[in-house]
C-alpha positions in Angstrom: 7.8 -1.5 1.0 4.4 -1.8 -0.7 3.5 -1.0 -3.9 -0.5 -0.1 -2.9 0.1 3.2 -2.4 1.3 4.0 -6.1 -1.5 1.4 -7.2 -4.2 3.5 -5.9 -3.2 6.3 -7.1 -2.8 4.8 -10.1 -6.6 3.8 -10.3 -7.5 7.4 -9.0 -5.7 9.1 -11.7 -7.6 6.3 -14.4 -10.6 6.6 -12.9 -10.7 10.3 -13.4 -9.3 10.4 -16.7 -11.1 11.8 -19.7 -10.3 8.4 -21.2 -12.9 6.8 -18.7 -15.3 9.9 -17.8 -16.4 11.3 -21.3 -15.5 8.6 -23.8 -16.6 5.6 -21.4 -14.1 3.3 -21.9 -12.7 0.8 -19.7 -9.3 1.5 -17.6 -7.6 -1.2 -19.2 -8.9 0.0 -22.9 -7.9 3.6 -22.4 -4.0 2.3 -21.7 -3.7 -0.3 -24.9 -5.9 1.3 -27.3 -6.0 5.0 -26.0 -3.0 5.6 -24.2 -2.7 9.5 -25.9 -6.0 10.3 -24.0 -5.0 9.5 -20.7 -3.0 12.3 -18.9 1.0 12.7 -18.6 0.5 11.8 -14.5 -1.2 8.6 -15.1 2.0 7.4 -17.6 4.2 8.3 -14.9 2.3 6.9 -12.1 2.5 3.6 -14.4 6.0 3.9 -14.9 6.5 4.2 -11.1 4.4 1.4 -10.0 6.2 -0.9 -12.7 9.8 0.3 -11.0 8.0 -0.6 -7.9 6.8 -4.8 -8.7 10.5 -4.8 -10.5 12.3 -3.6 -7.4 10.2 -5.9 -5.2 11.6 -8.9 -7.7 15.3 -7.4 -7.6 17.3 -9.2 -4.8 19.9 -6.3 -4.8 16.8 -4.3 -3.8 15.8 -6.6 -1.3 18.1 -6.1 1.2 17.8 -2.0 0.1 14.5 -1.4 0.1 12.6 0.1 -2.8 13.4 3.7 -3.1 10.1 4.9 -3.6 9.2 9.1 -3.2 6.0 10.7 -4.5 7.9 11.6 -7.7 8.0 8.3 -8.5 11.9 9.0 -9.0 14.7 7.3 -6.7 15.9 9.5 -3.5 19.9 11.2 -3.9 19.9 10.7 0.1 22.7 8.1 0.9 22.7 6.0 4.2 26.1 6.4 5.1 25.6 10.6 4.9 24.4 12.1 7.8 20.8 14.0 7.7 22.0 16.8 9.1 25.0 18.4 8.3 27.9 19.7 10.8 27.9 23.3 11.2 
């Protein structure tokens, strides 16, 4: 699974920032030198896309998948649990 998803979102939520829009710095300034102005979604989105490369690089993974939801957290769901439950 691709990590470009998370990426652009990543670059949307800098792009948007009060970081880049008001004070005019770069993206790349506003995480080393500024990273208290930049909203709680980009830190997480950053955290999630880093989880992402890693899990790409991790050959336990490989075979897996990365387990990547909008969250940014891993799924609970397991593969050997049925979707659907008896009734």
């Amino acid at each position: 699974m691709s990590c470009d998803p998370l990426l652009a979102s990543l670059k949307e939520c800098l792009l948007n920032s009060d970081c880049v829009v008001k004070n005019g710095h770069l993206p790349s300034e506003c995480f080393k030198s500024y990273p208290e102005q930049l909203p709680d979604q980009c830190h997480s989105l950053r955290r999630a896309l880093f989880n992402c490369k890693r899990g790409q690089l991790d050959m336990r993974k490989r075979f897996r998948g990365n387990n990547v939801t909008n969250s940014g957290t891993p799924s609970t769901a397991r593969a050997d649990s049925p979707a659907i439950q008896p009734s």
